[in-house]
C-alpha positions in Angstrom: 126.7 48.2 29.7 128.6 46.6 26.8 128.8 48.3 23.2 127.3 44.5 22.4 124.5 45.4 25.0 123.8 48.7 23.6 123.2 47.3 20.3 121.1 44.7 21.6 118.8 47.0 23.8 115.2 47.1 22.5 114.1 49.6 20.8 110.4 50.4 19.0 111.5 50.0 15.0 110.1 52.3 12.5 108.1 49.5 11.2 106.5 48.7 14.5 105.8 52.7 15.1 104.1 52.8 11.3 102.1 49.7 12.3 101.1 51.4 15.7 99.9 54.5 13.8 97.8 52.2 10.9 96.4 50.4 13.5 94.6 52.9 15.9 93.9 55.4 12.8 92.3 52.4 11.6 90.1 52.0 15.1 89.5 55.2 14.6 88.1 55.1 11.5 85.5 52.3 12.5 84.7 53.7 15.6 83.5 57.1 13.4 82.0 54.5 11.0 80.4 53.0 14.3 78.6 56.1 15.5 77.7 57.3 12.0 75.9 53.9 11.7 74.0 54.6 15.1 72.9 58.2 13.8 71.8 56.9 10.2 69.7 54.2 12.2 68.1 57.2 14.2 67.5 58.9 11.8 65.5 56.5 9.8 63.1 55.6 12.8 59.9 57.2 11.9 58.9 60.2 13.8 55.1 61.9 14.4 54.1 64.9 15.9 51.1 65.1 18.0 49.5 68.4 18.5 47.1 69.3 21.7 44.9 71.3 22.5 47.9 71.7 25.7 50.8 71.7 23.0 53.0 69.5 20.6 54.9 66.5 21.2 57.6 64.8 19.1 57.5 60.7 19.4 60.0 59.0 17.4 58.7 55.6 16.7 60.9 51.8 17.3 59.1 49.7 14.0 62.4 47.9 15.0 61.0 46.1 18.2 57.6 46.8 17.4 56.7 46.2 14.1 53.4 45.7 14.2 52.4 48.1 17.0 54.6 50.8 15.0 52.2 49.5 11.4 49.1 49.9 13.4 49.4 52.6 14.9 50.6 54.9 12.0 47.9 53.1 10.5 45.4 55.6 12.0 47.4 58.3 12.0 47.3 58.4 8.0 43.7 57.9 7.9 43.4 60.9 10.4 41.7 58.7 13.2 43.2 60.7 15.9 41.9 64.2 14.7 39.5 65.2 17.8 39.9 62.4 20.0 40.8 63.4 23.6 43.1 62.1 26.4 40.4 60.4 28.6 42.3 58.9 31.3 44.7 61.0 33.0 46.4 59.8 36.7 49.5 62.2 37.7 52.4 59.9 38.6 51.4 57.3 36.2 50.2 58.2 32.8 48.3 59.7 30.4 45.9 57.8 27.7 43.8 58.9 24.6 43.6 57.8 21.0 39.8 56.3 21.9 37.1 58.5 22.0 35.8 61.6 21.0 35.3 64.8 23.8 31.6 63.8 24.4 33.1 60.3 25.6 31.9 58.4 22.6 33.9 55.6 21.6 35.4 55.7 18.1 35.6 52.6 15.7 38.5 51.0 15.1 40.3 48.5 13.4 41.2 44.5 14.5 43.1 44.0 17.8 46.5 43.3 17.1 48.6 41.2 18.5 50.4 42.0 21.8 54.4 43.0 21.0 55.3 43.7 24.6 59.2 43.2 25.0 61.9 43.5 28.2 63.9 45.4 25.5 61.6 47.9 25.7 60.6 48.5 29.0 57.4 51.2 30.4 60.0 54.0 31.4 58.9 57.6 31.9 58.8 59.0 28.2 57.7 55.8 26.6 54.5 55.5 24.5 52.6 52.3 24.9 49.3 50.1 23.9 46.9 50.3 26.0 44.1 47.1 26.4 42.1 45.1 27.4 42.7 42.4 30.1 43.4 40.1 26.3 46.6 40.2 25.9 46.1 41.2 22.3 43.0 43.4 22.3 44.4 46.6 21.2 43.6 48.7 18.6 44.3 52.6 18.9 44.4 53.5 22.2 47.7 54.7 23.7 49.8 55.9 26.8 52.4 57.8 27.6 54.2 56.8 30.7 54.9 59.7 33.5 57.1 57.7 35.4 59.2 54.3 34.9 56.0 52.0 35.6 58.6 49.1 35.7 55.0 46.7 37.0 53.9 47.2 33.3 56.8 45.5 31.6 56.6 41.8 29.9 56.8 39.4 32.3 56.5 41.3 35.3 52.8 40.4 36.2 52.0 38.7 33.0 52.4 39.7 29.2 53.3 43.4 29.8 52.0 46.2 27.7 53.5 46.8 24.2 56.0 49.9 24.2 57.0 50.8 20.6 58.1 54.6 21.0 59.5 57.6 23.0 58.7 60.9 23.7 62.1 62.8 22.4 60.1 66.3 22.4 57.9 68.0 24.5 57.2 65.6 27.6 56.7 68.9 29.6 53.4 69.1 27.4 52.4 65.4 28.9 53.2 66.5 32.4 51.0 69.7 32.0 47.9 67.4 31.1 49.1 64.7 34.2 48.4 68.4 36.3 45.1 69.0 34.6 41.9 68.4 37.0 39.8 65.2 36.5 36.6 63.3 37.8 33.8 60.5 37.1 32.1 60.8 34.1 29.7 58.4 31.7 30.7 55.6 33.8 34.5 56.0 33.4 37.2 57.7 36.2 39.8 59.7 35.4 38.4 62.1 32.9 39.9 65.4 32.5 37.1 67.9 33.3 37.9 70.4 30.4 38.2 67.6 27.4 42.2 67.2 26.0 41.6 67.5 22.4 44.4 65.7 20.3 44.1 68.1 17.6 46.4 66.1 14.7 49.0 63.4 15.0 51.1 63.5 11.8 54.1 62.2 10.5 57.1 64.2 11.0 58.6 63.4 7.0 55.4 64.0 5.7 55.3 67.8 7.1 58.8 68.2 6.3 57.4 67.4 2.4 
């Protein structure tokens, strides 16, 4: 190789290291900016806690999908609807609903139905909270379920409108399990009833304890 070559070889400038540097700090920067973003948004979804006569569970809420499902539903939390209402359909391997009726089966009254926000982004998995209705469409009102296993079948679209998903167990699903394991039978005309009643004791908001 020629002195002519040697001078000619390339070589990374300091400018081009500098610019190197500046530019992944910079990625780095709004990859951190990124996931503080994602945390800020968890953080603000709202939370409630619903205590059992079987134990607590944490559900954080998605008002982002689900607005109205997420309004309605805290809806009768704050007025205290839930207090003493039982879980009065309970099939292991599928799910667990309550949120209707008192422990002498006697259905509470409730609001207007609302309208039905089932949506492939959020899909019946196991952990999920959902409306439960009618064969309308858009007949709920406060009855709920938690799904026990991914009941893909329920999901908009699959065979028809789907049920409306609009939060997720993130605390205490071994609490809905232990009530999926709890012994049911036939009673006032309805199947599935848990033979020693499922009291849902309180379901409050999260932030509002905290206060």
């Amino acid at each position: 190789m020629t002195s002519a070559q040697t001078k000619n070889s390339v070589k990374p400038s300091l400018t081009v290291i500098r610019l190197f540097i500046a530019t992944a700090v910079a990625a780095l920067f709004s990859l951190g900016a990124t996931a503080a973003s994602a945390q800020d948004d968890s953080a603000a979804l709202p939370k409630v806690r619903v205590e059992t006569s079987e134990g607590a569970l944490e559900i954080t809420l998605r008002p982002d999908v689900a607005p109205e499902t997420v309004e309605n539903f805290l809806t009768y939390v704050d007025a205290g609807f839930y207090e003493g209402t039982i879980f009065h359909r309970v099939i292991p391997g599928f799910m667990i609903q309550g949120g209707g009726f008192n422990r002498n089966l006697q259905r509470q009254t409730t609001g207007e139905p609302i309208t039905n926000e089932a949506s492939p982004t959020l899909k019946n998995l196991r952990g999920t909270i959902a409306m439960a209705r009618t064969n309308d469409p858009h007949s709920a009102t406060s009855q709920f379920f938690i799904n026990l296993v991914d009941n893909h079948f329920l999901n908009a679209g699959v065979r028809g409108p789907g049920y409306a998903v609009f939060g997720r167990v993130t605390d205490g699903m071994g609490v809905a399990d232990t009530i999926a394991g709890k012994p049911t039978g036939f009673r006032n005309g309805m199947a599935d009833v848990p033979v020693e009643p499922i009291i849902i004791q309180r379901i409050s908001r999260l932030d509002q304890d905290a206060e």
